[in-house]
N, C-alpha and C positions, 0 to 999 in steps of 0.2 A: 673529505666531506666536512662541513662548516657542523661547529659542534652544536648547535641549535638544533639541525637537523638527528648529525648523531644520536642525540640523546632518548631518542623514541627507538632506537631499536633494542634498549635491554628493556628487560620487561621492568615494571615497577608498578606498586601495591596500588594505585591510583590512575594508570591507564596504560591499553595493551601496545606493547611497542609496535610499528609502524608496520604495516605489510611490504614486502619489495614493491609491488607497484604503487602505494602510497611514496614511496623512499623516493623511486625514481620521478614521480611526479608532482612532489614537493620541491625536488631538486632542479627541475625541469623548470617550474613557477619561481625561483626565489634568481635564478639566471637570468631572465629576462628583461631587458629592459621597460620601460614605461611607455605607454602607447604613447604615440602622437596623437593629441587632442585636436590637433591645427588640421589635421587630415579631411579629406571631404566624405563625406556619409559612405559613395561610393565606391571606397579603398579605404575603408576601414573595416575590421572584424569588429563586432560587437556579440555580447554572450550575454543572452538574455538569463538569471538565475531566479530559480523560484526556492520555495520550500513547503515542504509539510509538518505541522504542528499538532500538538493535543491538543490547542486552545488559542484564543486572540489574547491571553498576556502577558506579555514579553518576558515579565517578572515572576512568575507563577510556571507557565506551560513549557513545556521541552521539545523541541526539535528533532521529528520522526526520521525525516528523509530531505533529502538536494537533489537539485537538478540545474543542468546548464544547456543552453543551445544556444549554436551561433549564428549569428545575419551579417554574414561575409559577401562586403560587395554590393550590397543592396541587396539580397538572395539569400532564403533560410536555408542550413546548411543538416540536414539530419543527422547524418556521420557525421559530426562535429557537434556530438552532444554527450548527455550525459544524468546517469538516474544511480542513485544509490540511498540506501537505509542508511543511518547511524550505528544502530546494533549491527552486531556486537561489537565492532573498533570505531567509533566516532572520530579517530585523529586520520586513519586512513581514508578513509569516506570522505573526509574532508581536503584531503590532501589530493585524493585525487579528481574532486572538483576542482581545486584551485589549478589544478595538472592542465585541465580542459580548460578553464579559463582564461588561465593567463593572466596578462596586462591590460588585457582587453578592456573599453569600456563597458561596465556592466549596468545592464537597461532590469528592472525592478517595477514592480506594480505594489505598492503598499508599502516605502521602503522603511516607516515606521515598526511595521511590524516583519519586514523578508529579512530587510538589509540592518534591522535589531539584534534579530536572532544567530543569521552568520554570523554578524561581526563578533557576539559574545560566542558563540561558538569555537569561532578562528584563536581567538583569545582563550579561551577555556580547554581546548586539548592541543592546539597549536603552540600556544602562546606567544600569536603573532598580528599584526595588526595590518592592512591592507589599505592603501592609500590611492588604490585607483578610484577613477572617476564611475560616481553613482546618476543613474539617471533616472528618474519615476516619474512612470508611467501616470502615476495615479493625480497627477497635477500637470504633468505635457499634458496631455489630451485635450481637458479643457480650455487648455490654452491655445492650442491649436484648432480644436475643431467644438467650438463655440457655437454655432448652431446645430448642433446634434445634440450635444450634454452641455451648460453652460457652466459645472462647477461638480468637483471632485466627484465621482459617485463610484459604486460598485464594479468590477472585475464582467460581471454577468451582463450589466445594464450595459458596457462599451461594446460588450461580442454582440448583444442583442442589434445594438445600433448601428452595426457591421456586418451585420449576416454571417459571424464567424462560428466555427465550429471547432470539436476538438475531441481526439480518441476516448479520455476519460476527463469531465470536472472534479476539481480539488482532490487529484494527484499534481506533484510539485513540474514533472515533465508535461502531464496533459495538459497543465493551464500555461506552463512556460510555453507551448506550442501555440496557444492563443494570441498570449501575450507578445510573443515573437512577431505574430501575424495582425496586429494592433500599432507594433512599433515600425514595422513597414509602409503601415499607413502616416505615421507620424514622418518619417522618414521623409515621405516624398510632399508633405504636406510643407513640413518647416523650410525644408530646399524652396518651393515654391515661394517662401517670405521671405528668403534671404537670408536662414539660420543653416549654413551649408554641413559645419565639423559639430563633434561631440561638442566639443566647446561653448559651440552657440547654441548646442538643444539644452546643455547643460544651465543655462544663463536663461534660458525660457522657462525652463521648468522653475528654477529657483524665483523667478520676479512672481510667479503666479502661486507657490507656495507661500512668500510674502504678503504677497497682496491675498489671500485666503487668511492667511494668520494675523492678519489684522481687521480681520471684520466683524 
């Protein structure tokens, strides 16, 4: 076992060493290789992750709870997801998010403040840094579907304009289920333009966070 990993399982005055299935499921994530981005929407897994917060800032508020679910295939996947608290071990909690998500391309709504807070999180009891591909929701959308919303807006305001629904709002798995079923529409939309792999949603999203960040 790679000592990086090792070192969470003696306990130490500063955080609780790792649970066995944290251990196995960090080990599990750090073997895998890198998703193919070149892949088409359709034979690709993607793992939609949310989070829940005490607050919107970044700097200030702390990181309740995670969640993952997958869109395997074109097809939300239930059994291939995932919900847990940070108390009381935040490094296993995390570990074994990352267990479920893998290499996967991970699809984000808000990724200023989701994909903020993981990544200091990942860094702050991992101490490890993640370099798969992010994609956000919160800038595809109006880039894609430009006559319904024409520019960034609210989580609530996309479900509203999709007739989506969802078991509970702002739980990190109730809205990643949303969100999940938001990016399936993105999904079959950008295919339609000719953005088929992560790659190219990935390159949509980003020209239209540009083009927002300059106006």
């Amino acid at each position: 076992m790679s000592s990086w990993i090792s070192r969470f399982l003696a306990p130490s005055s500063t955080e609780e060493p790792l649970s066995d299935e944290g251990t196995l499921a960090l080990q599990r994530w750090a073997e895998q290789a890198p998703a193919d981005t070149g892949t088409a929407h359709f034979e690709t897994r993607y793992v939609v992750v949310n989070t829940e917060a005490s607050g919107l800032d970044v700097d200030r508020d702390r990181l309740i709870a995670v969640a993952a679910l997958a869109v395997d295939g074109g097809l939300l996947a239930p059994r291939d997801s995932y919900y847990g608290t940070l108390a009381p071990n935040p490094a296993s909690t995390l570990a074994e998010l990352l267990g479920v998500a893998g290499k996967a391309p991970l699809v984000v709504f808000n990724a200023a403040l989701n994909r903020s807070l993981l990544e200091h999180a990942f860094d702050k009891h991992l101490g490890i840094e993640s370099d798969d591909l992010w994609i956000d929701l919160y800038f595809l959308l109006p880039a894609l579907f430009p006559e319904r919303i024409e520019r960034p807006a609210k989580l609530a305001a996309w479900m509203e304009s999709f007739g989506i629904e969802t078991f509970q709002r702002h739980h990190a798995l109730g809205d990643a289920w949303a969100i999940a079923q938001l990016f399936l529409a993105a999904q079959a939309r950008a295919a339609e333009q000719g953005a088929h792999t992560p790659r190219a949603l990935a390159e949509v999203e980003r020209s239209q966070r540009q083009y927002r960040n300059r106006l």
